[in-house]
GUTIDREN-11249 format. One record per residue: residue in one letter; x, y, z of N, C-alpha, C in turn. Coordinates in nm, 4 decimals, always signed. Layout:
BEGIN
ATOM; residuo; nc1; nc2; nc3; cac1; cac2; cac3; cc1; cc2; cc3
ATOM; A; X; Y; Z; X; Y; Z; X; Y; Z
...
END
This chain:
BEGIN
ATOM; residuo; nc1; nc2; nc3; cac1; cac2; cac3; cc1; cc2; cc3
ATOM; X; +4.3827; +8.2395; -11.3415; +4.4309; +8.1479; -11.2391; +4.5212; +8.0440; -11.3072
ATOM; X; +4.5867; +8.0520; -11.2328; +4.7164; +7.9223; -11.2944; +4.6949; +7.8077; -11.3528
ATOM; X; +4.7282; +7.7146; -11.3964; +4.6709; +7.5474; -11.3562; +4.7305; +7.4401; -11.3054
ATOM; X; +4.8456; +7.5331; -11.2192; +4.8950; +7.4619; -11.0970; +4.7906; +7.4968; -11.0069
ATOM; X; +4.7483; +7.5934; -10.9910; +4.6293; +7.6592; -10.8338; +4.5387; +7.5668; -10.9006
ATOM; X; +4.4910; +7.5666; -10.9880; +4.3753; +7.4987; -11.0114; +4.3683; +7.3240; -11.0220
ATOM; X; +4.4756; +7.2798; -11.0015; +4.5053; +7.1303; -10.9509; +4.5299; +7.1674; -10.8200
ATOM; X; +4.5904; +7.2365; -10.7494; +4.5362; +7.2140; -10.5970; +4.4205; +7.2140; -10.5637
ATOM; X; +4.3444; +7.3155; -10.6211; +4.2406; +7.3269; -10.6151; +4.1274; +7.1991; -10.5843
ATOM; X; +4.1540; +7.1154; -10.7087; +4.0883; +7.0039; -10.7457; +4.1363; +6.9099; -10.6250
ATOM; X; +4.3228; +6.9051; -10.6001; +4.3143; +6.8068; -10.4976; +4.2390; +6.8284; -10.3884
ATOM; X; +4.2322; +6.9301; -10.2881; +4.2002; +7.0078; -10.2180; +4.0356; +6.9038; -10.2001
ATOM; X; +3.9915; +6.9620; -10.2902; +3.8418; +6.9654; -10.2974; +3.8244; +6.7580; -10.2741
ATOM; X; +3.9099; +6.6853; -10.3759; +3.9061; +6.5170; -10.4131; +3.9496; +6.4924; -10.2213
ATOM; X; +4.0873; +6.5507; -10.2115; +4.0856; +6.5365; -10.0383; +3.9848; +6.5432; -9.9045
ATOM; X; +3.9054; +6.6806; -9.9374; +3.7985; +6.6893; -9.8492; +3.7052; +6.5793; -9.8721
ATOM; X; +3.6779; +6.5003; -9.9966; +3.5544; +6.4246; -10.0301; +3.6295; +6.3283; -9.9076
ATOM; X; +3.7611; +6.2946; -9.9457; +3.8409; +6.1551; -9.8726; +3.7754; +6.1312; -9.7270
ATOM; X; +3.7904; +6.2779; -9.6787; +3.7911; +6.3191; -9.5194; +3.6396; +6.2535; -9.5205
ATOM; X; +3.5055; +6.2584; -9.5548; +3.4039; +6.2800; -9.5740; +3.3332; +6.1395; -9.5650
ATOM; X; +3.4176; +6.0716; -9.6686; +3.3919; +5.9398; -9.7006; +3.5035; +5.8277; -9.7197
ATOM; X; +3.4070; +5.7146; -9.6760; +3.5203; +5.6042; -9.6429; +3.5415; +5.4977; -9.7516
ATOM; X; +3.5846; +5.5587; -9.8577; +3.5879; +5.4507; -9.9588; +3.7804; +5.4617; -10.0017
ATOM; X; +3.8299; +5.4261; -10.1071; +3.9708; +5.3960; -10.1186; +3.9637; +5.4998; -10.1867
ATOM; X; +4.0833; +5.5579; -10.1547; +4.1255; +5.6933; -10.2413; +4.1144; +5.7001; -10.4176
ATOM; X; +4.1554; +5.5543; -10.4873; +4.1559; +5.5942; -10.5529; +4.0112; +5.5962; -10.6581
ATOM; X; +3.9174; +5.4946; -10.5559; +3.7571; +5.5213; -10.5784; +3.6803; +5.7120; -10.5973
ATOM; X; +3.7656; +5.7072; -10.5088; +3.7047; +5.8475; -10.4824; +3.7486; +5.9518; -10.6084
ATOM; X; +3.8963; +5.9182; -10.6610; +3.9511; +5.9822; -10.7090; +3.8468; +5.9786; -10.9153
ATOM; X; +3.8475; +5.8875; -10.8956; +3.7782; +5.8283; -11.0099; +3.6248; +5.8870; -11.0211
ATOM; X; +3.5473; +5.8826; -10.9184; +3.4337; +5.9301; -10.9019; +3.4313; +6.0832; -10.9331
ATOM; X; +3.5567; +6.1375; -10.8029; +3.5293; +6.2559; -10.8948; +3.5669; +6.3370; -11.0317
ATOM; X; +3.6492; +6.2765; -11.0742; +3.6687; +6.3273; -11.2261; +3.5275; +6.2945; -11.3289
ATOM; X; +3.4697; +6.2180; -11.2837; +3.3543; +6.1228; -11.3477; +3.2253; +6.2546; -11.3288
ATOM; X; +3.2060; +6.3151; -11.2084; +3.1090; +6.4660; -11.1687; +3.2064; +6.5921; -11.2386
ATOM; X; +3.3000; +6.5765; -11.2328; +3.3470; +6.7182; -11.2787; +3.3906; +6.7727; -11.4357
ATOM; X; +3.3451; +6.8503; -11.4819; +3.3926; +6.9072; -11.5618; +3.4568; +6.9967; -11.5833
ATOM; X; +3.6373; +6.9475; -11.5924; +3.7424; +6.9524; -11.5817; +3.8609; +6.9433; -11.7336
ATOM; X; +3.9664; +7.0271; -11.7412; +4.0298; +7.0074; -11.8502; +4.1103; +6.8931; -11.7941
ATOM; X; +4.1546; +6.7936; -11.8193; +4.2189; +6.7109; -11.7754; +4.3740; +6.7360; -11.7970
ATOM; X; +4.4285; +6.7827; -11.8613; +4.5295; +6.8500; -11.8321; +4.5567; +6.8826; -11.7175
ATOM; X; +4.4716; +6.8728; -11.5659; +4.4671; +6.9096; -11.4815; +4.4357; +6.7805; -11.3971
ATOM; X; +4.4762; +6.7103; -11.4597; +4.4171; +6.5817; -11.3607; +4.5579; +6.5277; -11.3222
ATOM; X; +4.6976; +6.5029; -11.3858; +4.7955; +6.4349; -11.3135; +4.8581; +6.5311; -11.1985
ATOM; X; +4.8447; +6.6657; -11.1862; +4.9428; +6.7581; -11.0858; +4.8461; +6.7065; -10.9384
ATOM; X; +4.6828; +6.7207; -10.9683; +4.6110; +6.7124; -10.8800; +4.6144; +6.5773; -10.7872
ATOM; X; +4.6335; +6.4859; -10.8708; +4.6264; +6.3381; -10.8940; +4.7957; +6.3205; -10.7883
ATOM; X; +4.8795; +6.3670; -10.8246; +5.0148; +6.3262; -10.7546; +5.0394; +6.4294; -10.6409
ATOM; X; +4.9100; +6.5415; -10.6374; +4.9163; +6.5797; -10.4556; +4.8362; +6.4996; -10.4067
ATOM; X; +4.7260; +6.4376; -10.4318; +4.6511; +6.3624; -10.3571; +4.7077; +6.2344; -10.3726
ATOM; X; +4.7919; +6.1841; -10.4124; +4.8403; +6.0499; -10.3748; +4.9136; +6.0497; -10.2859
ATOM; X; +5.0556; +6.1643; -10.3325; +5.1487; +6.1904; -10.2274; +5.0985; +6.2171; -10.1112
ATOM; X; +5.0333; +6.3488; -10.0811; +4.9575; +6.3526; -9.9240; +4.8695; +6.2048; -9.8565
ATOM; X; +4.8274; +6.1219; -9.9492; +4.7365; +6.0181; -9.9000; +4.8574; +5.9381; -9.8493
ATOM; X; +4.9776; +5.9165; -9.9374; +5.0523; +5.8122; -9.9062; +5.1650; +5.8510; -9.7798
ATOM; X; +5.1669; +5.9975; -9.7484; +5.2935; +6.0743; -9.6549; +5.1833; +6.0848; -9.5493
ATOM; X; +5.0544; +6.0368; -9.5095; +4.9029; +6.1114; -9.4267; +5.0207; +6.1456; -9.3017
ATOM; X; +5.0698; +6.0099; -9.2586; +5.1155; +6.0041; -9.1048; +5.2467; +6.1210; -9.0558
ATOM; X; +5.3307; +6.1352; -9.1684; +5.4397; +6.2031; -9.1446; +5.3924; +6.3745; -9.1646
ATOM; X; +5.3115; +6.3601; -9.2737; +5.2325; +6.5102; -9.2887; +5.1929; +6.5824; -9.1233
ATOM; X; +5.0770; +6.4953; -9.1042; +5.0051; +6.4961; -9.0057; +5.0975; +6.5387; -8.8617
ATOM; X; +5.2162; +6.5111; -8.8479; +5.2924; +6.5294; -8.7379; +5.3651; +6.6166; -8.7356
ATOM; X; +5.4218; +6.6675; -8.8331; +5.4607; +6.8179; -8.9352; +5.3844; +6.8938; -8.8955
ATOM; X; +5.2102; +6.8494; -8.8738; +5.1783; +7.0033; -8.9070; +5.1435; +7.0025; -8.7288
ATOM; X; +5.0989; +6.8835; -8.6772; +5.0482; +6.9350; -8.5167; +5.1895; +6.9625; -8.4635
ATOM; X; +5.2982; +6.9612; -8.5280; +5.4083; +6.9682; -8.4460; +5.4416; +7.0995; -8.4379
ATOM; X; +5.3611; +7.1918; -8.6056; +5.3952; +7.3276; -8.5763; +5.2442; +7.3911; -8.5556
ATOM; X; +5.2060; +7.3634; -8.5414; +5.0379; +7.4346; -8.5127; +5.0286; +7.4777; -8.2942
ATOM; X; +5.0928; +7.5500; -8.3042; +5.0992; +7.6028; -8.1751; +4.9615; +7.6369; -8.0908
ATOM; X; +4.8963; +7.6168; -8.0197; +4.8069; +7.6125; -7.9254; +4.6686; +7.5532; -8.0025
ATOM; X; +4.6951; +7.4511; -8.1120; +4.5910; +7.4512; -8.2064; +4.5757; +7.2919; -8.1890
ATOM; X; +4.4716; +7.1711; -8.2011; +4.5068; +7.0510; -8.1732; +4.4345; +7.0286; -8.3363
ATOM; X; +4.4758; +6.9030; -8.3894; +4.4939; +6.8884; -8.5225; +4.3273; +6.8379; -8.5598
ATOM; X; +4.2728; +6.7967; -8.4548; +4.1318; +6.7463; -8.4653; +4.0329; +6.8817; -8.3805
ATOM; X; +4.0732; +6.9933; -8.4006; +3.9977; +7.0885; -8.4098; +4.0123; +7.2082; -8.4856
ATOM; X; +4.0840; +7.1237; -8.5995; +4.1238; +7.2497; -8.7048; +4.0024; +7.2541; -8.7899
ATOM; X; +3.9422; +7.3389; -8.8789; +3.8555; +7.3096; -8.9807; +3.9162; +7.2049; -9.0969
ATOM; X; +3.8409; +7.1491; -9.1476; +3.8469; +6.9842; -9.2356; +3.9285; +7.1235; -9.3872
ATOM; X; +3.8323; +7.1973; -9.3869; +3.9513; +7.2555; -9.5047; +4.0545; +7.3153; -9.5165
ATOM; X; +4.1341; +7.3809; -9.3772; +4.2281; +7.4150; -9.3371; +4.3336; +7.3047; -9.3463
ATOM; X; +4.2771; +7.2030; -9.2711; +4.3792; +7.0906; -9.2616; +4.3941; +7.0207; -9.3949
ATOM; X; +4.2876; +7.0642; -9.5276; +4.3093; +6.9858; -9.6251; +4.4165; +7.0225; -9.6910
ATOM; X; +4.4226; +7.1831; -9.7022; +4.4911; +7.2792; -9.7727; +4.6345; +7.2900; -9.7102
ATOM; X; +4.6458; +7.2556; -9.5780; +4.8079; +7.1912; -9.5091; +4.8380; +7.1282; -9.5503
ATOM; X; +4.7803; +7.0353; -9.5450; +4.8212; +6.8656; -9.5715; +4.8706; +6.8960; -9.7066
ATOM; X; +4.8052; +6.9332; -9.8028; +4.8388; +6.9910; -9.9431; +5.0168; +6.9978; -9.9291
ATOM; X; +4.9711; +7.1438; -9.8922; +5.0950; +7.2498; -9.9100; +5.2302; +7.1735; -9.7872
ATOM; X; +5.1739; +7.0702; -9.7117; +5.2821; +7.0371; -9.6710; +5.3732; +6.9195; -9.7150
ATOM; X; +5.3048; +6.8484; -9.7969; +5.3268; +6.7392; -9.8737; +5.4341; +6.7999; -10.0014
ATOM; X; +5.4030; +6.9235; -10.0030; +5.5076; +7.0035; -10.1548; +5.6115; +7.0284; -10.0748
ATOM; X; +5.5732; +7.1113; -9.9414; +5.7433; +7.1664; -9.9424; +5.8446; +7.0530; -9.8895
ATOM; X; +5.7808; +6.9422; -9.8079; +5.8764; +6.8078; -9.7667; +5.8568; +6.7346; -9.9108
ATOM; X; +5.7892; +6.7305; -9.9748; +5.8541; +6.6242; -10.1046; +5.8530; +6.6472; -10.2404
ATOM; X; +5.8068; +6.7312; -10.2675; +5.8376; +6.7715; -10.4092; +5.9469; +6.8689; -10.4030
ATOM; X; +6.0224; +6.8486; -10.5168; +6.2092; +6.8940; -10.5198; +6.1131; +6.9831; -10.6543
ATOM; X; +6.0239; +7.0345; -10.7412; +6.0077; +7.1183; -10.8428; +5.9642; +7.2645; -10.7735
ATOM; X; +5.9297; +7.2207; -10.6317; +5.8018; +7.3219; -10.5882; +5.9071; +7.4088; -10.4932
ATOM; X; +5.9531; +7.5340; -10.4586; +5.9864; +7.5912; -10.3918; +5.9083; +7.6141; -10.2451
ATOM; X; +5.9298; +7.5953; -10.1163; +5.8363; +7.6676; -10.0233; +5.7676; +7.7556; -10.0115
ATOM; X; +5.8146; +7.8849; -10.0673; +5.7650; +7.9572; -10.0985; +5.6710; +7.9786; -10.1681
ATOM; X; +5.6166; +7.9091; -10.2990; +5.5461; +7.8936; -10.3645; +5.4308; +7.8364; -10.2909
ATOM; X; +5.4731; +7.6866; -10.2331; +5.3701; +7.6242; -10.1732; +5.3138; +7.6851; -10.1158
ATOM; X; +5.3198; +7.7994; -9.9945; +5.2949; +7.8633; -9.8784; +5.2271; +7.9778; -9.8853
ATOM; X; +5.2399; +8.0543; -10.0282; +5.1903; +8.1568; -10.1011; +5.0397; +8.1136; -10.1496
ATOM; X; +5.0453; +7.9676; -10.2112; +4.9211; +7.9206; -10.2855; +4.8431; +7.8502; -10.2005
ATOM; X; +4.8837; +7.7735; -10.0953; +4.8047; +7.7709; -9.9529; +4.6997; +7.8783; -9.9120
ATOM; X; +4.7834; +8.0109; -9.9035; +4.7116; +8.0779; -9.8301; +4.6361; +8.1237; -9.9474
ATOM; X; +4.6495; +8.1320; -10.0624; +4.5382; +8.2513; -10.1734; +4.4535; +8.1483; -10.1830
ATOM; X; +4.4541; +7.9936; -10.1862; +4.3477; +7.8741; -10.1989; +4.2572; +7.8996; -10.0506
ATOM; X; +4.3316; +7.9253; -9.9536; +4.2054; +7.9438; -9.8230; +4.1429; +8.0762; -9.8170
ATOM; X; +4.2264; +8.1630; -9.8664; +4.1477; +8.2944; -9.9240; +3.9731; +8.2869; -9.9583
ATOM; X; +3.9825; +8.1867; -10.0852; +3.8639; +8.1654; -10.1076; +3.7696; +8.0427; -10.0977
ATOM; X; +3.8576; +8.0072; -10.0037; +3.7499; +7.8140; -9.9723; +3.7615; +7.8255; -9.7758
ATOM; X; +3.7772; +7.9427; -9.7263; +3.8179; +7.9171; -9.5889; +3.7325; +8.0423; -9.4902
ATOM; X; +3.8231; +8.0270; -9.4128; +3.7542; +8.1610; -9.2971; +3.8859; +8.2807; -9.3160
ATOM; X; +3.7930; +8.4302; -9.2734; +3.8779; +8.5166; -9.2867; +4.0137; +8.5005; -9.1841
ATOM; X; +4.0073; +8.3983; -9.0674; +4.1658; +8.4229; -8.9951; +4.2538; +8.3237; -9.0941
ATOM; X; +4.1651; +8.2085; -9.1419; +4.2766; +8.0988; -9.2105; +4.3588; +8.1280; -9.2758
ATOM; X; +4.3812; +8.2324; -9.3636; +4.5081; +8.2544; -9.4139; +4.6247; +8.2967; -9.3297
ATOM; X; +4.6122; +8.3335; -9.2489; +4.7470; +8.3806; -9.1298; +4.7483; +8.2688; -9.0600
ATOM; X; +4.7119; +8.1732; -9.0324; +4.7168; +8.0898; -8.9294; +4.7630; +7.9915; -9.0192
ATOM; X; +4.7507; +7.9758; -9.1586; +4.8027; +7.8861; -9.2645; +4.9661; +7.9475; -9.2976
ATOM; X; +4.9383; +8.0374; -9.2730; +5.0922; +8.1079; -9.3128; +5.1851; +8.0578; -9.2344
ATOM; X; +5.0987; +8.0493; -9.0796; +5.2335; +8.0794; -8.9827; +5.2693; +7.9145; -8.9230
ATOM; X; +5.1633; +7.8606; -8.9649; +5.1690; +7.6718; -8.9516; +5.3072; +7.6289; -9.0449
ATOM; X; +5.2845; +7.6896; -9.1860; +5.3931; +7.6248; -9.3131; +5.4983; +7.6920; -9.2951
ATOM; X; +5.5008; +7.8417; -9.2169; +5.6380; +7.8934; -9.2237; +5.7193; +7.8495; -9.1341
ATOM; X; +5.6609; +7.7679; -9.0305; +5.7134; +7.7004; -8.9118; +5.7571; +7.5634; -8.9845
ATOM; X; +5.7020; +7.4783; -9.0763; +5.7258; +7.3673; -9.1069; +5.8385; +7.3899; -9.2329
ATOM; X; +5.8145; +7.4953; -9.3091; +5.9701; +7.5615; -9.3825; +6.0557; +7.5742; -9.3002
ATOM; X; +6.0682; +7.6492; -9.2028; +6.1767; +7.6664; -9.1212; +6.2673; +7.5640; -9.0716
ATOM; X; +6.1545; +7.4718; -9.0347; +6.2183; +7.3095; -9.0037; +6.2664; +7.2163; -9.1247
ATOM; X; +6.2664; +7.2484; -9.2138; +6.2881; +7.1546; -9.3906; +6.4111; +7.2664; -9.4311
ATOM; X; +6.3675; +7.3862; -9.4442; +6.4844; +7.4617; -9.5046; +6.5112; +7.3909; -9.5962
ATOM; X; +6.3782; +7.3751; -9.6847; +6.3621; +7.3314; -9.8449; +6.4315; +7.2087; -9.8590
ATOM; X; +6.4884; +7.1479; -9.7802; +6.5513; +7.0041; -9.8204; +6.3935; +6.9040; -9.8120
ATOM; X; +6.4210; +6.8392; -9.9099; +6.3328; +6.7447; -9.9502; +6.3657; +6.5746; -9.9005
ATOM; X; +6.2668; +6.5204; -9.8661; +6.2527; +6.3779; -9.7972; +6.2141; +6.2912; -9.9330
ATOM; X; +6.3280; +6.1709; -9.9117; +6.2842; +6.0600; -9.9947; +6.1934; +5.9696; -9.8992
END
């Protein structure tokens, strides 16, 4: 496994705690490196999706109910929407990450942290929100 997948991974997982609990992100963020045993080498990629998504929540968030077709954003599963929020935060703002990439590692991360439809329904959420970016990136 990569150790790009495996910093999503980690954000992924530091995100769901967020959803969970109401303390400041970067409490949380701290706590969990503090339980995990982790190469840290893996702590800044993870560290700058979960800031970026924490700090883009509102614009993310409207991205994705805007392409989530008959789906309302507060009845998605908490790890579906974590693993969006993720992958949608790369293809609107990171200029290293191709869409493609993002959208690929979305779905192999819900592969194994999700339900068997979530990967198609993750596919077809980000390929709708690619379609609308056509890889141009937001300052």
């Amino acid at each position: 496994m990569s150790s790009r997948r495996q910093s999503r991974i980690l954000a992924m997982q530091i995100l769901y705690q967020s959803h969970l609990i109401n303390s400041p992100i970067n409490t949380i963020i701290e706590d969990f490196w503090k339980n995990q045993e982790t190469d840290e080498t893996l702590h800044p990629f993870s560290e700058k999706l979960v800031n970026g998504t924490t700090e883009n929540l509102d614009r993310i968030d409207a991205e994705i109910d805007a392409s989530s077709k008959n789906w309302k954003m507060h009845r998605l599963p908490i790890i579906d929407l974590t693993i969006l929020r993720i992958a949608t935060y790369e293809i609107i703002y990171v200029d290293d990450i191709d869409a493609a990439t993002s959208i690929n590692e979305a779905i192999e991360i819900s592969k194994s942290y999700s339900t068997q439809d979530s990967p198609k329904f993750i596919n077809g959420v980000l390929d709708n929100i690619r379609k609308t970016h056509k890889n141009a990136k937001i300052d």
